[in-house]
N, C-alpha and C positions, 0 to 999 in steps of 0.2 A: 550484573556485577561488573562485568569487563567493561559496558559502555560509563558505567559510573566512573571505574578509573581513568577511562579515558576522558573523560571529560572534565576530570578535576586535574590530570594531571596537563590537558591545556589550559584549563584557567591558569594555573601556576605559571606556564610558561609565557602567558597573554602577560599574567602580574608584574613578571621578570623583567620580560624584553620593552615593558611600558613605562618602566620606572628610572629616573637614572640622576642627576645633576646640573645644578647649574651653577654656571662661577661669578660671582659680582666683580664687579668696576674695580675693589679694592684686592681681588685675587684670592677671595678665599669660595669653598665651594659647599652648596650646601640642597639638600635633597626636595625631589619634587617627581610627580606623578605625570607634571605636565611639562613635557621634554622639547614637545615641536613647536609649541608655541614659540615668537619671536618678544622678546622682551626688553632691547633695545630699541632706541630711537637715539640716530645722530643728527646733530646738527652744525654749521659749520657758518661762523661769526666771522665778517671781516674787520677783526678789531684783534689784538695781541692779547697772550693768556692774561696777562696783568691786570689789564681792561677787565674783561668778562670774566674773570673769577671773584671778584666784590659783587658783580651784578648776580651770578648765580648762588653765594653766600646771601644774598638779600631775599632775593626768590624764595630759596628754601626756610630763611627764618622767618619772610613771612607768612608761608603755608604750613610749616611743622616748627618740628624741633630740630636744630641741626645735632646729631648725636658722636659724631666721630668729623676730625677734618686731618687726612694727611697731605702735609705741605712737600713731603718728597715727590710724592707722585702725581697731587693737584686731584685728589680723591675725598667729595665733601658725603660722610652719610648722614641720614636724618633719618625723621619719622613724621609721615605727614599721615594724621586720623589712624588710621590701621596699617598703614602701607611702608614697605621696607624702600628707601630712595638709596640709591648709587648714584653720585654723578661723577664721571671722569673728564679733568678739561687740559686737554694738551693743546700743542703746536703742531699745525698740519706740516703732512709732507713738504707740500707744495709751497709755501711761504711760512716766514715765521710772522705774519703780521696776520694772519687767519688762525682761527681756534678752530679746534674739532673738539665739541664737547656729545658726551652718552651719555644718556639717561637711562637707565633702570628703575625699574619699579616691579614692585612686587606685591600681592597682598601679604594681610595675615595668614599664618599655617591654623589649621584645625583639625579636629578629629575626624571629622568626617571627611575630606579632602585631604589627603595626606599633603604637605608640602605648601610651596607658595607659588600661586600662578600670575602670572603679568599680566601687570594694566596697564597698556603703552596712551590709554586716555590719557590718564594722568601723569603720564608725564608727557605728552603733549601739553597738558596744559602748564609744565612747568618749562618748558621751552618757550612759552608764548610767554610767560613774565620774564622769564630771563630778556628775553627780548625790549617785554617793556622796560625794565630796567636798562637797558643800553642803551634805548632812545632816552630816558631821563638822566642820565647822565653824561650824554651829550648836548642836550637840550635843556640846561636847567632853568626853572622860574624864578622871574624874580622877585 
């Protein structure tokens, strides 16, 4: 009986210390199972926010749906297939003619996996069109 309680009461505590939060792009926070994983990806454009924030609105509406876009903070969300997108696009330290853009990405939550766990694939691959989109609008056809 005692190794039973002990055993249940470390699961509990394995449950606890395993669970916690995480905060997206637009600063709100929301629960997940899976805590260590890394869920950004930055990138860092030498072109000004102005530039690459149309090219990363293009990206996203051609992959999902854009769902949310705050223009205070240059915070676009969408939904691409199943997947929750953050993208943050400011001004690096370092020059105002460089962007420092993050992407997040998230799956869907489930029953059976509590919470949403990150897919830095995809948003790799939305770095690489943001990208394409940079060359196409510096290069355009005619």
């Amino acid at each position: 009986m005692r190794l039973k309680k002990t055993i249940l009461q470390a699961g509990l505590l394995a449950a606890f210390c395993l669970t916690g939060c995480y905060a997206t792009q637009s600063g709100e926070s929301n629960y997940t199972l899976n805590v260590f994983s890394d869920d950004k990806l930055v990138r860092r454009y030498d072109r000004p926010v102005d530039v690459v924030l149309p090219a990363v609105r293009k990206t996203l509406a051609d992959a999902g749906v854009i769902t949310a876009e705050d223009a205070t903070t240059n915070v676009i969300s969408a939904r691409v297939n199943t997947r929750y997108v953050w993208v943050k696009v400011e001004s690096d330290t370092e020059s105002d003619n460089i962007s420092r853009v993050t992407y997040q990405v998230r799956t869907k939550s489930s029953w059976v996996v509590a919470g949403r766990n990150p897919d830095v694939r995809m948003a790799a691959e939305l770095a690489e069109g943001t990208f394409q989109n940079l060359v196409v609008q510096e290069n355009p056809q005619p």
